[in-house]
VEXDREN-2710 file (C-alpha; in Angstrom, 1 decimal):
% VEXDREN-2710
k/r/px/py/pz
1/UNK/104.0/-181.9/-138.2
2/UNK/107.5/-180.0/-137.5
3/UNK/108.7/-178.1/-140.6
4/UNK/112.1/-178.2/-138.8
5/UNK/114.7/-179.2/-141.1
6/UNK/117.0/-182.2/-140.0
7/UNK/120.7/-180.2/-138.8
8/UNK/124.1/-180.6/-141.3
9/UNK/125.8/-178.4/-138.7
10/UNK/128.8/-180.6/-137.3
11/UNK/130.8/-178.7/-134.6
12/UNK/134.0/-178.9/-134.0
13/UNK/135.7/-181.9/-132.3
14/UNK/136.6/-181.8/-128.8
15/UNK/140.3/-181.1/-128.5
16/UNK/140.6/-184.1/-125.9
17/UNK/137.7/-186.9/-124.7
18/UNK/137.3/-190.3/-123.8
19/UNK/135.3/-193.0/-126.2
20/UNK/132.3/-192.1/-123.7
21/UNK/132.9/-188.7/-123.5
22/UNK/132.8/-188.4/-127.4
23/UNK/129.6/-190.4/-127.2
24/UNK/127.8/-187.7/-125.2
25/UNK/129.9/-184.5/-126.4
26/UNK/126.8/-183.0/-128.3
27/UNK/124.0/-183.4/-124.6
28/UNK/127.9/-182.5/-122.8
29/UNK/127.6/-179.1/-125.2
30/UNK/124.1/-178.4/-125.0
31/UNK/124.8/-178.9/-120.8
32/UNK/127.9/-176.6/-120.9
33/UNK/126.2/-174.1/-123.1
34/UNK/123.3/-173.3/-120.8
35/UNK/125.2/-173.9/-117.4
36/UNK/128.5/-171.7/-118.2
37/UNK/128.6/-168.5/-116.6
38/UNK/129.6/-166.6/-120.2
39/UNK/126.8/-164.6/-121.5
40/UNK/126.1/-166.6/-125.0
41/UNK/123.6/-166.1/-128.0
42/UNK/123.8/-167.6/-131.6
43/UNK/121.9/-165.7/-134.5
44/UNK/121.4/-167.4/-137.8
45/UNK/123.3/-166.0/-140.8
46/UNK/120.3/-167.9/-142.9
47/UNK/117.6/-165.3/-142.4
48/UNK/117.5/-161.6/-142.9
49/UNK/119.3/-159.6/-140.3
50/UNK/120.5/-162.4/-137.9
51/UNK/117.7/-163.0/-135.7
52/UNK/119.0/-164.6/-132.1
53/UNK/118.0/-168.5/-132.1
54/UNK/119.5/-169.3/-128.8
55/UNK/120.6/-167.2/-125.8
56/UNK/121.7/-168.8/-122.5
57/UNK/120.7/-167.9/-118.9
58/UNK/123.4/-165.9/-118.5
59/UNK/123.0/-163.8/-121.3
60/UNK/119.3/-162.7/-119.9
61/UNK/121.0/-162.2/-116.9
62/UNK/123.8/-159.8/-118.0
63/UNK/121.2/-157.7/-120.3
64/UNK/117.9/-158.2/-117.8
65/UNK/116.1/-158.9/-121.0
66/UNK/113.4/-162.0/-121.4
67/UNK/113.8/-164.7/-123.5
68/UNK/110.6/-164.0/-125.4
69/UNK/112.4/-160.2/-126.0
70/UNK/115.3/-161.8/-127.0
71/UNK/114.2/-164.8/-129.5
72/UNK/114.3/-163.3/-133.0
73/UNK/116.0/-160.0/-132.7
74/UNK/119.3/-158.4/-133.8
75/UNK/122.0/-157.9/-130.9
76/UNK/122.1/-154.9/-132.1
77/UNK/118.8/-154.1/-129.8
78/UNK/122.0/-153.7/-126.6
79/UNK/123.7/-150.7/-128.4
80/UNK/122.4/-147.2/-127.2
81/UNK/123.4/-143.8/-127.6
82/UNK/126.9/-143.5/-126.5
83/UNK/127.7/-147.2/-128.8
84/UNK/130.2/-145.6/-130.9
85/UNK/129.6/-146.2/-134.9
86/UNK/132.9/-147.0/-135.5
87/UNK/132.7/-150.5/-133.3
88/UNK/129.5/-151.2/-134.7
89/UNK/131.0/-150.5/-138.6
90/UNK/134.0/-153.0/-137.1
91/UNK/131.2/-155.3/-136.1
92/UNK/129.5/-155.2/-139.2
93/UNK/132.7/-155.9/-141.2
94/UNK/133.5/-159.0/-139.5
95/UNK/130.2/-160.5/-140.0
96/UNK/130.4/-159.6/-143.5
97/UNK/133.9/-161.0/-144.1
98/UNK/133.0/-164.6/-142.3
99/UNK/135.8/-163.8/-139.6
100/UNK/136.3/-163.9/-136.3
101/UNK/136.4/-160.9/-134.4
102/UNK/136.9/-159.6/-130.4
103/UNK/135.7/-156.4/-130.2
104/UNK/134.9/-153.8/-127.1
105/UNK/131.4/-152.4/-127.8
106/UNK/129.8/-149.8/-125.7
107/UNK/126.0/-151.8/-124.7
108/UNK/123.2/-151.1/-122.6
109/UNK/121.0/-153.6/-120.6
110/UNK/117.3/-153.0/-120.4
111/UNK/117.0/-150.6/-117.6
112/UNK/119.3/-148.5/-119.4
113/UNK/122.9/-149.2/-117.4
114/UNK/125.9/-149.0/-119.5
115/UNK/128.3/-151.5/-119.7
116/UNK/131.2/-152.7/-121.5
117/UNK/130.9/-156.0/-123.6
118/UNK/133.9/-157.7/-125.0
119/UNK/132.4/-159.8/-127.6
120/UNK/133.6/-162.5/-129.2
121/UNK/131.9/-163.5/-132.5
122/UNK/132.7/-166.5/-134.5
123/UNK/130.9/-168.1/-138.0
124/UNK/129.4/-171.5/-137.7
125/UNK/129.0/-173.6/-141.1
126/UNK/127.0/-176.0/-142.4
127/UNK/128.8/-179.2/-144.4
128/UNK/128.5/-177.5/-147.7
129/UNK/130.9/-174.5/-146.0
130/UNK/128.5/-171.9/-145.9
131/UNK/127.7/-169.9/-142.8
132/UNK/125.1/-170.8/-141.1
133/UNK/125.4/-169.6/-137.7
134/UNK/127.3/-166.9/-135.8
135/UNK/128.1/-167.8/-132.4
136/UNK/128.6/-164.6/-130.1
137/UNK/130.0/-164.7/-126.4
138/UNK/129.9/-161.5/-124.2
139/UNK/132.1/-160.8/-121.5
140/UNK/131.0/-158.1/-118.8
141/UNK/134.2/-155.7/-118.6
142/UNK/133.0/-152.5/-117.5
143/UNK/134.6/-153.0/-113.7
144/UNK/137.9/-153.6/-115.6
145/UNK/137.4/-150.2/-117.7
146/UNK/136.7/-148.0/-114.7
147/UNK/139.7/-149.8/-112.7
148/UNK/141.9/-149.1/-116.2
149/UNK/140.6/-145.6/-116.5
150/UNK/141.5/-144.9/-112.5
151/UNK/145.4/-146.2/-113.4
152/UNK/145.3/-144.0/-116.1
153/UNK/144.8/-141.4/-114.4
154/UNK/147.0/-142.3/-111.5
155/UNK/149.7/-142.7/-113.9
156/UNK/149.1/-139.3/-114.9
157/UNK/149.2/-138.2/-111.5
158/UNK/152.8/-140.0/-110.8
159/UNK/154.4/-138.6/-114.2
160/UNK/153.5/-135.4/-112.7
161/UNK/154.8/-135.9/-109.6
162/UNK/158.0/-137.1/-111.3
163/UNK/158.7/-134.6/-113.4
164/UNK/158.1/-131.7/-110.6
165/UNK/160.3/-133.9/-108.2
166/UNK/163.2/-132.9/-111.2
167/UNK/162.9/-130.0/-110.8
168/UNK/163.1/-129.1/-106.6
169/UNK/165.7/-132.1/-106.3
170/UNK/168.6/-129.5/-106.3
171/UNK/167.3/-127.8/-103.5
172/UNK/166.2/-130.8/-101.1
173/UNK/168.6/-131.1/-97.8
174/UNK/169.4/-134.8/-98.3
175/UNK/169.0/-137.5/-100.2
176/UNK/167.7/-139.3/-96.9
177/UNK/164.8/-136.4/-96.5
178/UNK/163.8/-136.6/-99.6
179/UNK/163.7/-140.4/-99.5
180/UNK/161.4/-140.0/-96.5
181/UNK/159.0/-137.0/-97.9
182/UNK/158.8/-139.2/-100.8
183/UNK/157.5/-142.6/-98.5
184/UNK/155.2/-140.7/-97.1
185/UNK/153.3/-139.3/-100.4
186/UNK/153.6/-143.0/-101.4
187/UNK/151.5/-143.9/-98.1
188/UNK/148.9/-140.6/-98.7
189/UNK/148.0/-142.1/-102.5
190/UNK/147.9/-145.7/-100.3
191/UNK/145.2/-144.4/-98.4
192/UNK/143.1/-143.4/-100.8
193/UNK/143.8/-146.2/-103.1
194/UNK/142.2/-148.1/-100.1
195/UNK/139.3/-145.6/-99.9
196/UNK/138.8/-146.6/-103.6
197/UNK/138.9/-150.2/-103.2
198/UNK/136.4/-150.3/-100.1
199/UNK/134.0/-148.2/-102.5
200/UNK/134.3/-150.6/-105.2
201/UNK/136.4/-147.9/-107.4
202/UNK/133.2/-146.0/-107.8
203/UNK/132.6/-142.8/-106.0
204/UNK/133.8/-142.0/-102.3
205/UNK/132.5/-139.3/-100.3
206/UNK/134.6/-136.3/-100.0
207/UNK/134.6/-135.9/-96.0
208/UNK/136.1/-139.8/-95.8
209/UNK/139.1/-138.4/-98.0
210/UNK/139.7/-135.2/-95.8
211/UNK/139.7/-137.2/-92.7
212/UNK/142.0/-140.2/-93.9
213/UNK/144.6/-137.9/-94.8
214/UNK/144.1/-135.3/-91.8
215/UNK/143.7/-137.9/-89.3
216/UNK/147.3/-139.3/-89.7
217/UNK/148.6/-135.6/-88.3
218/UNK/145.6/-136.1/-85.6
219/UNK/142.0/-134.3/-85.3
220/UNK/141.8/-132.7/-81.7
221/UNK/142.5/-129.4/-83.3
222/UNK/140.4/-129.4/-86.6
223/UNK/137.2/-129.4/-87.6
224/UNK/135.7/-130.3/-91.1
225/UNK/132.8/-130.0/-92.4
226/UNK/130.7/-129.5/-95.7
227/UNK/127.8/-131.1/-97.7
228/UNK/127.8/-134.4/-98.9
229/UNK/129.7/-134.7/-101.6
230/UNK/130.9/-137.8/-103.8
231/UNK/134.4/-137.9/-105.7
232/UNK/134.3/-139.7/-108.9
233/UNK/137.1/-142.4/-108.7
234/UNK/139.4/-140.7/-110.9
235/UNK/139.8/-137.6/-108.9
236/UNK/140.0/-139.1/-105.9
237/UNK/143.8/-139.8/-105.9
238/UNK/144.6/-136.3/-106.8
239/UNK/142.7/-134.4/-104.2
240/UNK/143.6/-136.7/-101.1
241/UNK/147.7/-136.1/-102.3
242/UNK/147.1/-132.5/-102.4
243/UNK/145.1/-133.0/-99.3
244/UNK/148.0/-134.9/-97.3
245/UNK/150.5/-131.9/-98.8
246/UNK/148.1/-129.0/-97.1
247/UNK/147.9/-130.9/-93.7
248/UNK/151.9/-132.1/-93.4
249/UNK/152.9/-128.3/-94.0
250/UNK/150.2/-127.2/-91.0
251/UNK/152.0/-130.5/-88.9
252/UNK/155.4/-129.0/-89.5
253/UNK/154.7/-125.3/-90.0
254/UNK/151.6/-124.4/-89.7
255/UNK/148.7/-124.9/-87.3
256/UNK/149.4/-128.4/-86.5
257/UNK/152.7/-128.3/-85.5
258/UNK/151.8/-126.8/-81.7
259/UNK/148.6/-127.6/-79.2
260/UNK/147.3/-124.0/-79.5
261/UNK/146.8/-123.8/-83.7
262/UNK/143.5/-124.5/-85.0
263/UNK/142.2/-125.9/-88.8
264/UNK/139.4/-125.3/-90.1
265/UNK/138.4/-127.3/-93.3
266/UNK/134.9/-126.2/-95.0
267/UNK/133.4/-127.1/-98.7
268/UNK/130.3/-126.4/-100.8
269/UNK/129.5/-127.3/-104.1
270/UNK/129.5/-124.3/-106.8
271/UNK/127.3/-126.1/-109.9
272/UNK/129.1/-128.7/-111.2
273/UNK/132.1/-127.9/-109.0
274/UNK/133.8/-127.3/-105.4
275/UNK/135.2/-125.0/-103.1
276/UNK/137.6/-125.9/-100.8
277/UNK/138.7/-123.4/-98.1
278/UNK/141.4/-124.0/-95.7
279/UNK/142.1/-122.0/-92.6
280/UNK/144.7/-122.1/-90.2
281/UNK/144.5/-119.8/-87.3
282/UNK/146.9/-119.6/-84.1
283/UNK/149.8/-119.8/-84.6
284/UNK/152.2/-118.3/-82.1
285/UNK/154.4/-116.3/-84.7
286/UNK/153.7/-114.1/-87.5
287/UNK/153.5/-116.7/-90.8
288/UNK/155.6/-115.7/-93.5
289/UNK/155.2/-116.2/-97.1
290/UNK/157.1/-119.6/-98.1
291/UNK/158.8/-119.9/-101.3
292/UNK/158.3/-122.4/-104.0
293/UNK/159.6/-126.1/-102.1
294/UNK/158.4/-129.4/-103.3
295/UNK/154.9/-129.7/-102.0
296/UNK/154.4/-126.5/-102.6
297/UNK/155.5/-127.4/-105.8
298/UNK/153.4/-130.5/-106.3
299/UNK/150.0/-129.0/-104.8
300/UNK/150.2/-126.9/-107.5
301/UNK/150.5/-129.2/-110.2
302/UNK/147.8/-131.9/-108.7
303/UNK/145.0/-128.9/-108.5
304/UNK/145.9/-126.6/-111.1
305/UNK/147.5/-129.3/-114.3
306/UNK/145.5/-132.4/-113.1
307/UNK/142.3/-131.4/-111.7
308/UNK/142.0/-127.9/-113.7
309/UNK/141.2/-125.5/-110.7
310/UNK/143.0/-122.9/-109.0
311/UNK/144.2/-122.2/-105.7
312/UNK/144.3/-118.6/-103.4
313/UNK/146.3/-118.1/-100.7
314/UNK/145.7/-115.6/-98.2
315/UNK/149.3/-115.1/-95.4
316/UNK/147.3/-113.5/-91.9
317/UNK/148.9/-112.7/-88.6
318/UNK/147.6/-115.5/-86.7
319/UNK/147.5/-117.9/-90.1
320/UNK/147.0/-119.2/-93.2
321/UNK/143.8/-118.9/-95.7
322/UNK/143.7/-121.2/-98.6
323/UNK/140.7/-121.3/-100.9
324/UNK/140.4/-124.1/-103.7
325/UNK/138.1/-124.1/-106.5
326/UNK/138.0/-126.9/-108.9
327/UNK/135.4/-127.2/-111.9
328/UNK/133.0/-130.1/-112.9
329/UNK/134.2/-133.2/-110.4
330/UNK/134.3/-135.8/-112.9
331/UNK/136.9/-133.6/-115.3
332/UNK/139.4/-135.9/-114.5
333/UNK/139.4/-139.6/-116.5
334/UNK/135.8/-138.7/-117.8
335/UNK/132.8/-141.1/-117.8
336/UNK/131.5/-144.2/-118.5
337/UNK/129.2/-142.8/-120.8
338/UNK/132.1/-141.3/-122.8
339/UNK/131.9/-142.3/-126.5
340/UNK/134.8/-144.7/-127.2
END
């Protein structure tokens, strides 16, 4: 015989449904609850420590747990090392105040994968108006995060940019130049946006990012080459701008700008960071050392104030040598593992 108590839990009334439609609501919830696509569990707030009572497909899905490693537990089994204690103290104080609550929360599935859960918890009560139940939802919003962290950093990028570009405007030859030298930083930081979204904003490898922005000023007369090396999304914006600002000087000054110049583009990694060295060689006058102009200007502000490394450059006879060294790759916009 079933010790199963008969239910006084009465949910809430649909907002709008037909006579029939009210007649089957509760099978038309049960249906929607285990069909939606929402990660969903619902703990009850009648035994110690809210053990989950019912978790949906998609729930098992998003965590990779089994519902036999589910049934009975505390959500709190998803939180891991970087779960910061102040969301879980937020968490906590909802629960204990009978509210409702949308909070961000730092989880981890069962292989140990990070990911960002925006959960939604709400109290369920009985007809005498205690709590019964909490219902939790869980959205998946780590993809969001990383494309958030990316624009943040971009923006960074941009108010740089703008505030340098204050400061060389007095000095530009027209308007209608610096219009155009302006376009065509816009269409460098398009291309690796692109390289970005074809990588599914994750990492992308740092040779694609040399040749995208080289390849606009053509590749007969350079060569590039260097260990396989992936750029965490956030510093891939900086370093293809400063990239496209290295190879439009060598098209209009440097190597580039004649058939008989030659660039050489080589990297290795240094621990946790990289060397970039940059050579120009053949140029059919003596190079002189230019002064301080806009991309000048603006390479030093992406690699030294954005990225945190340092630049050398080296004036030959027959060129230019340019040596970049930046520190650990994923400086800029930090990790997902980052507490909150």
């Amino acid at each position: 015989m079933s010790n199963v108590e008969a239910s006084n839990i009465h949910g809430d009334r649909p907002a709008a449904a037909s006579a029939q439609g009210m007649a089957d609501h509760k099978e038309l919830a049960s249906f929607a609850f285990e069909r939606t696509r929402m990660p969903i569990v619902v703990t009850d707030a009648r035994q110690p420590d809210l053990p989950i009572v019912l978790a949906n497909e998609s729930f098992l899905n998003l965590t990779g747990y089994s519902a036999d490693e589910v049934i009975g537990r505390n959500c709190r089994f998803l939180q891991g090392e970087a779960t910061s204690r102040t969301t879980v103290a937020e968490i906590r104080a909802a629960i204990a105040q009978h509210r409702d609550a949308t909070i961000e929360i730092l989880n981890y599935k069962k292989d140990g994968t990070p990911f960002w859960n925006q959960l939604h918890i709400s109290a369920l009560r009985d007809d005498d108006g205690m709590v019964a139940y909490y219902f939790a939802s869980q959205i998946d919003v780590t993809e969001h995060r990383r494309i958030q962290t990316l624009e943040e950093a971009e923006h960074r990028l941009l108010l740089e940019v703008d505030h340098r570009t204050k400061n060389v405007l007095a000095i530009v030859d027209s308007v209608e130049a610096y219009a155009a030298s302006v376009q065509q930083r816009v269409q460098a930081l398009a291309r690796t946006h692109m390289l970005l979204a074809e990588n599914g904003w994750e990492h992308v490898a740092l040779d694609k990012i040399v040749l995208t922005q080289i390849g606009v000023f053509g590749r007969d007369s350079v060569t590039a080459a260097g260990p396989a090396v992936m750029i965490p999304a956030p510093s891939v914006q900086p370093i293809g701008l400063a990239l496209h600002e290295l190879a439009a000087n060598a098209a209009v000054h440097g190597a580039l700008s004649h058939g008989g110049g030659l660039l050489d583009i080589a990297w290795q990694q240094e621990g946790s960071g990289l060397i970039l060295d940059w050579t120009e060689r053949g140029l059919s006058r003596t190079p002189t050392q230019q002064g301080r102009g806009f991309g000048t200007v603006l390479i030093s502000a992406v690699i030294e104030r954005q990225l945190g490394g340092t630049i050398t450059r080296d004036w030959r006879d027959d060129g230019l040598s340019l040596r970049i060294e930046l520190p650990a790759l994923d400086r800029v916009g930090g990790g997902l593992r980052g507490r909150p």
